[in-house]
N, C-alpha and C positions, 0 to 999 in steps of 0.2 A: 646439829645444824652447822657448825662451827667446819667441821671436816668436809659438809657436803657443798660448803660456799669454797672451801680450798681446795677442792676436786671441779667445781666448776671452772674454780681461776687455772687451773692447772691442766685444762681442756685443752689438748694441739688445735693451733690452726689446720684445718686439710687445706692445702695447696695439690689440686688437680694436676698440676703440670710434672710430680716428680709421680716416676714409676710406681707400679705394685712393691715390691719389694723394702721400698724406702720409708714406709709408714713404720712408724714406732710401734713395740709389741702392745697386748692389752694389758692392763692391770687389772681386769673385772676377774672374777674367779670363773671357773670353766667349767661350765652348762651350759649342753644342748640340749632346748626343751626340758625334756622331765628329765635326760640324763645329767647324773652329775658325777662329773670328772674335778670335783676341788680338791680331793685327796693326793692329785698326785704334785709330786716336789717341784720346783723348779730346777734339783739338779739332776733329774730325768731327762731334761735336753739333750742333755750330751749320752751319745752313745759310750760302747763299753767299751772301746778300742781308747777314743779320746778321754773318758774316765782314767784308764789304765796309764794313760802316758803324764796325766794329770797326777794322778799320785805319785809317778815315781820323780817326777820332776819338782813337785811342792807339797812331799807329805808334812814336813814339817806345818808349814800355812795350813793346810786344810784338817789338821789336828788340834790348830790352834781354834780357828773360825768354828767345828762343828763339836757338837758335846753329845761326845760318844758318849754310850753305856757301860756301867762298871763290867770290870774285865771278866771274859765269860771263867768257869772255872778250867784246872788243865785237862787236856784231851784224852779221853780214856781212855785203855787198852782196849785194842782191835777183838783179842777174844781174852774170856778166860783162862786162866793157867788149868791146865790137865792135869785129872788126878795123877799121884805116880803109877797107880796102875797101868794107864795109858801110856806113862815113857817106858815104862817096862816093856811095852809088847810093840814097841815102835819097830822093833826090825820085823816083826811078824805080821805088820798090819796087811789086812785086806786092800786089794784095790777098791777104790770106788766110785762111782759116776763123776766124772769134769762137769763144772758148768762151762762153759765157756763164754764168759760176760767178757767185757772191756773192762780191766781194771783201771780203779783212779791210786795210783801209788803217790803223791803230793798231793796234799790239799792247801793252796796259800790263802792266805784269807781275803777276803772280800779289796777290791781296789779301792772303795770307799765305802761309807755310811748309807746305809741302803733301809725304804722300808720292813725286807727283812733280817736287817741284823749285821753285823759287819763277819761275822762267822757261817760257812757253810750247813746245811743242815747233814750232814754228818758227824758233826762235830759234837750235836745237842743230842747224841741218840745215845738210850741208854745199852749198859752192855744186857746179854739175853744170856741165859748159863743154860746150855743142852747136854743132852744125852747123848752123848759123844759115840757109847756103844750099842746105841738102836740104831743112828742113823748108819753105823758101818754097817749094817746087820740088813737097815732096807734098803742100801744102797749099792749091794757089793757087786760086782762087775764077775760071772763066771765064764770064764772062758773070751770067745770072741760072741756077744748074745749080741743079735741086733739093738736088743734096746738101748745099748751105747749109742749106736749110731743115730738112733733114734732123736736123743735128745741134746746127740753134738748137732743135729741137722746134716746128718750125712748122708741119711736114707736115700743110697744109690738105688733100689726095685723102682721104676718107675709106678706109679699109682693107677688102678683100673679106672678105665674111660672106656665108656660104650655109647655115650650120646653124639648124635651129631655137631656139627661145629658152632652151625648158626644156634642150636639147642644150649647148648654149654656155654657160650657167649653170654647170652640172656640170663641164664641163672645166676651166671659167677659176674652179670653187672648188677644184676637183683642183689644179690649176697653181702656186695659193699655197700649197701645200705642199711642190710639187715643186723638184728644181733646175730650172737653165733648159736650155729644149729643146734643146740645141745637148750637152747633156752627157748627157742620155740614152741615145742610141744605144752610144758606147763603154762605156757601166757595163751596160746588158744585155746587150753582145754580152759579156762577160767576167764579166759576173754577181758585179760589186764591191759588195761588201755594205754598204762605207763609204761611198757616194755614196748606195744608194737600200738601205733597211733594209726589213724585211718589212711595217707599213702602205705604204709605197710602192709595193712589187708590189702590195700590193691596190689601191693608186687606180690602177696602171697597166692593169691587170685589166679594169677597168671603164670605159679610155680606149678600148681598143682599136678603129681604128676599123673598120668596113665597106667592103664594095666599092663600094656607094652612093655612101656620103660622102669615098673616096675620087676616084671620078669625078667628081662632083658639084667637089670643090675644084680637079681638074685643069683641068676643063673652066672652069670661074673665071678661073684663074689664065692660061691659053689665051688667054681673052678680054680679058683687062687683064692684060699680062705686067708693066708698070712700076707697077704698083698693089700694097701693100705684105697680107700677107693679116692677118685677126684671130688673135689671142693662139690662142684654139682651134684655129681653120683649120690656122696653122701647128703648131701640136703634133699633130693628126692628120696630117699629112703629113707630118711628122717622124717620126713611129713606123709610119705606113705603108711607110716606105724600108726599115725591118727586116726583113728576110726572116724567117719561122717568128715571127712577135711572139707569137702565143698559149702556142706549143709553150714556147719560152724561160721564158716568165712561169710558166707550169705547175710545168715541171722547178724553177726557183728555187724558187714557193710550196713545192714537196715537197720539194725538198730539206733547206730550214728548217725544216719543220713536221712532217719524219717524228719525232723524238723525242716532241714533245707527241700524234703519232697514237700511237703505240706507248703510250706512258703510259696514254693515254684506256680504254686496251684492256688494259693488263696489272695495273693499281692493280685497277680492280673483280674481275679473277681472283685476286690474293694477298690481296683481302680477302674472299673467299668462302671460298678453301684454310683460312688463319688462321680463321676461324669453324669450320670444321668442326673445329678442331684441339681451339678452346677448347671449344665442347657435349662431343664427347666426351670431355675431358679434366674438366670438372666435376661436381664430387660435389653441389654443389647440387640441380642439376639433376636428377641422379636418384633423387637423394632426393625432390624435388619429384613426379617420375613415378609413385616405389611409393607415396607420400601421394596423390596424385590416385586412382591405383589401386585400392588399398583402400579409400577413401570410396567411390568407384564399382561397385566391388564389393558392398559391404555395402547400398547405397540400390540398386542394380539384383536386388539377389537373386542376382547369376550369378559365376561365377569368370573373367572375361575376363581374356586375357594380357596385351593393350594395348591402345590406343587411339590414334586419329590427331592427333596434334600440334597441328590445329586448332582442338583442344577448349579446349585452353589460354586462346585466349583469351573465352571465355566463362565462363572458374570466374568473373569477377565479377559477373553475371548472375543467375546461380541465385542466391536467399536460401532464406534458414532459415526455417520459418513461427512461430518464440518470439519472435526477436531482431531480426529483419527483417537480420540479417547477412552480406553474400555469402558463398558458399561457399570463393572467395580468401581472406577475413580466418581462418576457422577454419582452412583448409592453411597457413599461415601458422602460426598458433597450434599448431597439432601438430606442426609443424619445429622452431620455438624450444621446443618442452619434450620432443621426441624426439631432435630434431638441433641443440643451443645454437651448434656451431662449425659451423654450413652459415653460407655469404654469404648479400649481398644479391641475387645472381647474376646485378645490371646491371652491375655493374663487374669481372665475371668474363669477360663476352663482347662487350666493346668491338665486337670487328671485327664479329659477326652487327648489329650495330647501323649501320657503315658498309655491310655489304654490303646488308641492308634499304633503303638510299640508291640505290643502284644499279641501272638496267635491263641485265639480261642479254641482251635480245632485241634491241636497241640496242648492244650488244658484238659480239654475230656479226655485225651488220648491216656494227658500223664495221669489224671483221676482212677480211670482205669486200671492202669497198671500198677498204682499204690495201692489200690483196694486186690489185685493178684496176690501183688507180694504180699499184705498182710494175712490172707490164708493162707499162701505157701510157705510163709514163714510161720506160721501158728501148726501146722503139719509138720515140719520140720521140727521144731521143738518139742513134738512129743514122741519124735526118732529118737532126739538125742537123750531124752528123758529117760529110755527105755534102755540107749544103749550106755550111759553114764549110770547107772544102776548094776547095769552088766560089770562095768570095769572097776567099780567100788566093792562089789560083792554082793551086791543085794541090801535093800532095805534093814534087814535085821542085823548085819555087821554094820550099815551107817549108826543105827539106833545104840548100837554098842559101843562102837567110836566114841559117839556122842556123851554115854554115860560117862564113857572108862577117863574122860580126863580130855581129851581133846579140842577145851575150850577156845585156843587161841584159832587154832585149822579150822573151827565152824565159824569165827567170828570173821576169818577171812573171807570164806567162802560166803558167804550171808554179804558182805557189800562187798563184793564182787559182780559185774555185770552179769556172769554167766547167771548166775542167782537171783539176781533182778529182773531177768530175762522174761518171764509171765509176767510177771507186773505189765512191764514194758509194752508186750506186746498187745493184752488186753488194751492199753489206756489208747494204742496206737488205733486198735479196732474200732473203739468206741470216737476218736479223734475223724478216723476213715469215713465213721456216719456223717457226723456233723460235717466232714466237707462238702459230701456228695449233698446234703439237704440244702447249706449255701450254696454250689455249683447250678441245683437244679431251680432253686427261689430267684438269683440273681439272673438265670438268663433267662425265666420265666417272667423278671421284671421287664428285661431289656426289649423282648417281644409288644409287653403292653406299653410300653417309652413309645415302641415306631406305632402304634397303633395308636395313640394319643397323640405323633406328629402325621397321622392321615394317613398314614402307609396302609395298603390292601393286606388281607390274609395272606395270601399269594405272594405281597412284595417281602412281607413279616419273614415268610419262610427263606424267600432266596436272599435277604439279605444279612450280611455277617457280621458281627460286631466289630472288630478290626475294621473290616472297609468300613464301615459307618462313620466310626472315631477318625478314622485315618482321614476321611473324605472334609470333616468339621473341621479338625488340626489344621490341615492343608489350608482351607479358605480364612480359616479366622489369622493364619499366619500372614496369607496376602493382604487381604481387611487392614492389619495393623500397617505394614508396610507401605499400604493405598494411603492411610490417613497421616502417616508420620509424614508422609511427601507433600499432601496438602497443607498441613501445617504450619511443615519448613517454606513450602514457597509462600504460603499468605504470610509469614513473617519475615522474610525478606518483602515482600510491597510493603509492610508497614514500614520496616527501615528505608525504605527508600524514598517514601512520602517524609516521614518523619524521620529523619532520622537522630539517634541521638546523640550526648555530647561522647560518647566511647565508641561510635561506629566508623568506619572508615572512610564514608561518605563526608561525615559532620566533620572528621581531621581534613580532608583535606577542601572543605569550603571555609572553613575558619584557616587556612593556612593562605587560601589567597583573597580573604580579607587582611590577613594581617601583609599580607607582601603590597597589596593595595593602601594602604597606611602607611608602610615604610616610603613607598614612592612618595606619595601626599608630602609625606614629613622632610623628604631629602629636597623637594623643588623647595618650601617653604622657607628650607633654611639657607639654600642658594638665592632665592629672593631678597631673605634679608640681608646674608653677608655683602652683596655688591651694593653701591655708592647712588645716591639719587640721581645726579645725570646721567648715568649707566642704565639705570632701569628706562629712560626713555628712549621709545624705538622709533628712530627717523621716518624710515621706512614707511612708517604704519598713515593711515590719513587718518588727522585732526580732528575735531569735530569746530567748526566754524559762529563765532554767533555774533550777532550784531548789537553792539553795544548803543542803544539809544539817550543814553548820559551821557554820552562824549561833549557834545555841541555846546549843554549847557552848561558843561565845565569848564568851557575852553572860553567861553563870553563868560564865565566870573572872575578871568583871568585878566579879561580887558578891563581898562582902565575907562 
């Protein structure tokens, strides 16, 4: 408590008037949201340029200030000492392959205390003692062999290309994304989700190559067997050796993407159902109907039971010929003084407002076509059933695998997608029923909705749920807008009748009451400050009166 009262007192004033720059740093630890950055040092600030120039100018101080780790031990040797056999044959040695890296010939150590370690990590590696005469042995260079060159990166043959430009572009932008071709094959044929994620089926999708371009390379490569092929070339004939590449890639994209198809398809059905729930369930709303009603009634001359929902949205259309006011603002006004507790009945029907968002006709479409793919993908998996049997050996070498010891390779294969794969698919098929039965119950409800709001057989058929939704959306959004505006203005007359001691009316009639005071107060005090003959005004006329005691005062005087 004691440190959170001295963190208080020690809160800056902000002063507005000095720049961004000038505010003092934070002292809170460093987290954004859920990340948390408190691990790193405060002397991470400084870059390594200004670190560098910091040590050499105050290594003394900053050896003093920070409490380095005991001193690592001394630096190995670079390699092991060779046996003498090996200096015996030193004049005879074979050549053999350069790497050709960038050497680091000094290592200084670190410019300061760092979270890892004040020593390079070269420093900390242990020595490795080799075979000194295998590697001369697979290493040895005969003659001038290409594969020097090979692995200096000298490979002057330029590399086969047979594809077109725009073709080759696509792939080798594909490729920098992908892993490298050589790891491809074993993550499609096992469909490991961790090597190639669902954009990557899609660029693979769109690699796939032809029987063209697959001949096309063979026949290349035929012609110049020691000529190395291009980045492209070789990823199409890397994914051409996959047997069924399309079928694979398919089943994967669906496998991943049946929940977001199911979604696509069953969100716009429970927000159609949930619409129908709330219209019938609000009192607004039909309150709103028998007010429509009876205005229509009484300007038609006729007693009609109802009318088509799509009328709705035109009460703001029709005006009044006094007031020039639509006919919406007065239903409005005869709800708030017939029905004060009716809503504003936009935020009573939320969902008709999402399902107004929605194409229905695009729902069966996509219904359809999830219910395709899950037969052509259940057809397709007993392709690949038959040819992944082919490529294993058959049944009776899997059976034998399985006995001879191959535990860990079946335990792989077994949670692996490729191997989940029927599971999968059944659960999808039986998923496919259940939507088509909700698809087919929900807009079978929606038919008896307009046929319980009076709709004809006829109107039932041409009318579509979007425009329906869409048509309520639209009016109940005007409705709210009609009524906020009544509101606000019957709440300005009351302020203006009344208004109160915080309105702006009421400031400024008590401001010329009090200015009406101060006058009062200023003559009063001019009044009093002048002198009694001063206050009377010559000018002015007398009032005159006759004094009837004079006579007998003036005879008690006489003697």
């Amino acid at each position: 408590m004691k440190g959170s009262d001295q963190t208080k007192d020690n809160l800056p004033s902000w002063d507005f008037d000095y720049p961004w720059g000038s505010f003092p740093k934070p002292s809170a630890s460093l987290c954004l949201n859920t990340l948390d950055f408190s691990d790193l040092w405060d002397e991470e600030d400084l870059g390594v340029e200004s670190a560098e120039e910091e040590g050499t100018n105050s290594s003394n101080a900053t050896s003093m200030c920070l409490k380095l780790p005991p001193v690592p031990p001394p630096l190995p040797p670079l390699a092991p000492p060779l046996p003498p056999a090996s200096l015996k044959g030193a004049a005879i040695r074979c050549r053999t392959l350069k790497l050709h890296w960038r050497e680091l010939q000094s290592l200084p150590p670190l410019p300061r205390m760092t979270c890892f370690g004040t020593q390079t990590i070269w420093a900390g590696l242990e020595p490795v003692h080799l075979d000194t005469n295998r590697l001369e042995y697979l290493f040895e260079t005969k003659g001038n062999n290409t594969t020097c060159n090979v692995i200096c990166g000298r490979w002057k043959q330029p590399s086969l290309s047979v594809l077109g430009v725009k073709r080759s572009n696509i792939i080798t932008i594909a490729l920098s994304s992908l892993p490298p071709s050589r790891f491809l094959p074993p993550a499609i044929y096992s469909m490991d989700s961790s090597v190639l994620d669902r954009e990557d089926i899609q660029r693979l999708q769109a690699l796939v190559p032809t029987e063209e371009e697959l001949c096309l390379i063979q026949e290349a490569k035929a012609r110049a067997p020691h000529s190395s092929l291009a980045p492209a070339e070789l990823c199409l004939l890397t994914l051409g050796e996959i047997s069924h590449l399309s079928s694979r890639l398919q089943l994967w994209a669906f496998a991943l993407d049946y929940d977001t198809l199911e979604r696509e398809i069953a969100e716009p059905l429970f927000h159609l159902k949930l619409a129908m729930e709330q219209l019938a369930a609000s009192q607004t709303f039909r309150c709103i109907l028998a007010t429509v009603l009876a205005i229509g009634n009484f300007l038609n001359g006729c007693k009609a039971r109802g009318f088509e929902l799509s009328y709705l949205g035109k009460l703001s259309q029709v005006k009044d010929t006094h007031s020039r006011q639509p006919l919406l603002h007065h239903v409005c006004v005869l709800l708030l003084q017939l029905y004060p507790q009716s809503s504003d009945l936009y935020s009573d029907i939320t969902a008709v407002t999402k399902a107004g968002k929605c194409d229905y006709s695009s729902v069966h479409s996509n219904l359809v076509q999830l219910e395709a793919l899950c037969k052509a993908s259940w057809e397709q998996l007993k392709v690949l059933e038959r040819a992944d049997e082919k490529r294993k050996g058959g049944k009776g070498e899997k059976k034998k695998k399985k006995k001879g010891g191959g535990e860990d390779e079946v335990a792989a294969q077994e949670g692996s997608l490729r191997h989940r794969l029927p599971n999968i698919l059944k659960e999808c098929e039986e998923r496919s029923k259940v939507l088509r039965a909700v698809h087919r119950r929900v807009i079978n409800r929606f038919h008896s909705f307009l046929l319980f709001l009076g709709y004809s057989r006829a109107m039932v058929t041409e009318t579509t749920a979007e425009d329906f939704c869409k048509t309520i959306s639209n009016f109940s959004l005007e409705y709210r807008t009609t009524q906020q505006a009544i509101l606000l203005q019957r709440e300005r007359e009351r302020q203006r009748e009344n208004p109160g001691p915080n309105t702006p009316a009421a400031r400024r009639k008590q401001k010329q009451i009090s200015t009406q005071e101060n006058e009062e107060q200023c003559r009063l005090e001019e009044v009093l400050k002048t002198s009694e003959s001063s206050r009377l005004d010559l000018s002015l006329p007398r009032n005159r009166r006759r004094r009837t005691d004079q006579g007998s005062f003036s005879q008690k005087l006489k003697w």
